[in-house]
C-alpha positions in Angstrom: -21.2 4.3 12.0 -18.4 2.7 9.2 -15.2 2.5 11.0 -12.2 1.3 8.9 -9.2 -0.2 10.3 -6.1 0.3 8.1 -2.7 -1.2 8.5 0.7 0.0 8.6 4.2 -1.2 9.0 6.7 -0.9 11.6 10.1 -1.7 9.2 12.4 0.5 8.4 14.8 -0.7 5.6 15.2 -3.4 3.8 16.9 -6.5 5.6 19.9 -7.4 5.2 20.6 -4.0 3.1 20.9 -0.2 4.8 18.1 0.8 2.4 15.9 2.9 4.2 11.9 2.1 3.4 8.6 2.1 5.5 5.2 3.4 4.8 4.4 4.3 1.0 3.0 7.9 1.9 0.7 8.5 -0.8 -1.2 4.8 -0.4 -2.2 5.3 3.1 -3.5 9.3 2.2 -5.1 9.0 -1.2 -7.0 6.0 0.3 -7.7 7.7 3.5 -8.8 11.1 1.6 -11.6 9.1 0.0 -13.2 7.8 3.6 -12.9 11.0 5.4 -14.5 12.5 2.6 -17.3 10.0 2.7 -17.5 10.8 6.7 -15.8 7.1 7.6 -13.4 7.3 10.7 -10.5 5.4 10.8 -8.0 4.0 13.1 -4.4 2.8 12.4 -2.6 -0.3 13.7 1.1 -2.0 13.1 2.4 -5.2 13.5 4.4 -3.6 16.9 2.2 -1.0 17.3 3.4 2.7 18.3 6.0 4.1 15.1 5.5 3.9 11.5 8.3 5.2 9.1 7.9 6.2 6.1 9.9 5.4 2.8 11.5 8.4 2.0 11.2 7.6 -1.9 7.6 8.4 -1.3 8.2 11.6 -0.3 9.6 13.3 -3.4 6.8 13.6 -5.5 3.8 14.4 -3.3 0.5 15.6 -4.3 -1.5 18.3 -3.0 -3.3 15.3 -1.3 0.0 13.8 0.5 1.0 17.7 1.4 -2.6 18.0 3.4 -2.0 15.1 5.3 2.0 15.3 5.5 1.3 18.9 7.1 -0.6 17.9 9.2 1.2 17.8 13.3 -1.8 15.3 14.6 -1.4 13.3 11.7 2.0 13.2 11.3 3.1 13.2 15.0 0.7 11.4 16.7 -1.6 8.8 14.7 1.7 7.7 12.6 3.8 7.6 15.9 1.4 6.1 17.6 -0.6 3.4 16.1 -2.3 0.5 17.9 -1.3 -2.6 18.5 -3.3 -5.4 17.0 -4.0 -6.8 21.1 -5.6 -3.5 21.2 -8.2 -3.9 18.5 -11.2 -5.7 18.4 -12.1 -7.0 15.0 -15.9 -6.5 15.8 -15.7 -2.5 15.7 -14.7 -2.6 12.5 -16.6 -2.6 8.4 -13.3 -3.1 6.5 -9.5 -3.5 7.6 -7.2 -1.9 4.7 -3.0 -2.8 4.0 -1.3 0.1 2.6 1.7 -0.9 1.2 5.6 0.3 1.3 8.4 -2.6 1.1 8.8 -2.9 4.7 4.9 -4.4 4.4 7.0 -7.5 2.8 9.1 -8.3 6.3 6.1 -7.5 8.9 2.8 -8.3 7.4 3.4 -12.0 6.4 4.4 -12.8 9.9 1.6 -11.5 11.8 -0.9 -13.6 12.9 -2.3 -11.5 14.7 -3.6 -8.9 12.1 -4.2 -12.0 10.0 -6.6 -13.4 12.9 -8.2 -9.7 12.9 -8.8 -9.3 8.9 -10.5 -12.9 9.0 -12.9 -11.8 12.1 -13.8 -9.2 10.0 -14.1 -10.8 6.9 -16.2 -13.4 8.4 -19.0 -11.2 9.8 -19.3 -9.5 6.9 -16.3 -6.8 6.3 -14.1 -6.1 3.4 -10.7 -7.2 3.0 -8.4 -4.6 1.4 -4.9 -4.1 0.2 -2.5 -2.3 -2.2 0.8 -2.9 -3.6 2.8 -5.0 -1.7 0.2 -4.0 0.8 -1.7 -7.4 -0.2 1.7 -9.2 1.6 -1.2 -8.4 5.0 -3.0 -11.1 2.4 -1.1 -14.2 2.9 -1.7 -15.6 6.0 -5.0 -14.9 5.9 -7.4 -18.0 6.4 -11.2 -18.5 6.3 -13.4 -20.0 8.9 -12.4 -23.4 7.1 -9.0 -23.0 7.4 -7.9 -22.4 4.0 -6.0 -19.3 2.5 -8.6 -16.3 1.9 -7.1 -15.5 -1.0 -7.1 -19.2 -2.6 -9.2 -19.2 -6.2 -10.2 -15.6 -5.4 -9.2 -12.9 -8.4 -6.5 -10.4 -6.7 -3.9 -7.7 -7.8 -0.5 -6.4 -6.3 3.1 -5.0 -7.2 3.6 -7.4 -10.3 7.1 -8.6 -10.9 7.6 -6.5 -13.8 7.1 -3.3 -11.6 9.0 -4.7 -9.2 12.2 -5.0 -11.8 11.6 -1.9 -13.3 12.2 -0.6 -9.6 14.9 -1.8 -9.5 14.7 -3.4 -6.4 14.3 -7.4 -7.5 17.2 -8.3 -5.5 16.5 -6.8 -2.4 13.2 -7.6 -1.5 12.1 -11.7 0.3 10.1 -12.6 -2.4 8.4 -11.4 -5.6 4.7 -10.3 -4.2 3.2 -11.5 -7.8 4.4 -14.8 -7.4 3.5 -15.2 -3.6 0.3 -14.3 -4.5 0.1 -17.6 -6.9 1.7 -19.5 -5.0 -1.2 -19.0 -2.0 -3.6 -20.2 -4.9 -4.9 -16.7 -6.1 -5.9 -16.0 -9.9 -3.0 -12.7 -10.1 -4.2 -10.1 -12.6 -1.8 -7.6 -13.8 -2.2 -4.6 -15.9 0.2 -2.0 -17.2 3.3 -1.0 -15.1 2.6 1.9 -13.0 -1.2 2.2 -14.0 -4.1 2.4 -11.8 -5.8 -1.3 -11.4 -7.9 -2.3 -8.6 -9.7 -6.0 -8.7 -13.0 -7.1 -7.2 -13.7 -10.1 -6.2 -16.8 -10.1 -3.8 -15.6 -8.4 -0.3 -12.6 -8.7 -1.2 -10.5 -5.6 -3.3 -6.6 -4.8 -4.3 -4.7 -2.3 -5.9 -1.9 -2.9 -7.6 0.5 -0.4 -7.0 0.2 3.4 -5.7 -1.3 4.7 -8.6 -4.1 2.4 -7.0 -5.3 3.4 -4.0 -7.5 6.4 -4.5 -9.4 4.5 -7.2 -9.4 1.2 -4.4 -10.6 3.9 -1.9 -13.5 4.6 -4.2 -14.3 0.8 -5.3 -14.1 0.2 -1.3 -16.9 3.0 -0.7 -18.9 1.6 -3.5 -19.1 -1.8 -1.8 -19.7 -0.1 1.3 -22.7 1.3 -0.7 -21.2 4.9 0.3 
């Protein structure tokens, strides 16, 4: 059976400013909706493990797909309060390991080894690599079996600077995710602000933004040959 393992972030807010963020609602359930519709289970894991927050910016325009997960008491209450740990997981039980995004990806995914040790296991026997919006931050300290940056020469997306700006939040976050991409050696393709994009490049796939992720959920069941 396809199991997915998809991964979620632990922050809060942005650092140093008392700007609340977290979990980008709607790119964790529009991705989801397409593998339980296609009969894929799915676990969730953290950099900590245990709480995820979510960004409460993401929560004032939801669709009827965020309301059916969002109402939800087992979803909401116990797999986003309670999400593995990566010493929990074992990379082998796994088809594909997904990054939904949110800013507080941008302080927790880059630093963990960890996950980044987990997404190459899977990558390496096989398994898809996949991220969204600042999501693909879970990207960058990914390495092959070689010991080189997963990303490096390989065609990706993710929140571009220009969508970052018109967000107005430029000044707040560690880095520009556009430019971090680039600077791990990936070919960065933009499109329109705020339009669905997804890239493909092999087993590897990215959204850029949240418009993206049910259309990456679909290109990610198409390369699962779903």
């Amino acid at each position: 059976m396809t199991r997915a393992l998809i991964v979620l972030t632990n922050i809060e807010k942005y650092s140093p400013a008392n700007r609340p963020t977290g979990l980008w609602l709607s790119e964790l359930t529009h991705f989801y909706d397409e593998l339980v519709q296609a009969g894929i289970s799915a676990d969730f894991v953290s950099p900590k493990g245990g709480y995820v927050p979510l960004d409460p910016h993401s929560l004032q325009n939801m669709d009827e797909t965020d309301w059916k997960y969002y109402s939800d008491e087992d979803f909401r209450d116990s797999a986003l309060a309670n999400t593995l740990s990566p010493s929990q997981v074992r990379a082998d039980a796994y088809d594909l390991i997904y990054y939904a995004g949110g800013h507080g990806t941008m302080w927790d995914f880059p630093d963990s080894e960890a996950l980044a040790k987990i997404a190459s296991q899977i990558y390496s026997k096989g398994g898809l690599v996949t991220a969204v919006c600042h999501g693909v931050a879970g990207l960058l300290p990914i390495k092959d079996t070689d010991g080189k940056n997963l990303i490096k020469g390989k065609k990706v997306t993710g929140f571009a600077n220009s969508e970052e700006d018109l967000n107005g939040t430029s000044d707040l976050v560690p880095f520009m995710t556009e430019d971090e991409l680039a600077k791990k050696g990936a070919q960065v393709e933009i499109a329109a602000p705020f339009s669905s994009h997804v890239v493909v490049d092999g087993r590897l796939l990215t959204g850029q933004n949240p418009q993206s992720a049910r259309e990456l959920g679909q290109m990610t069941l198409k390369a699962l040959g779903k």
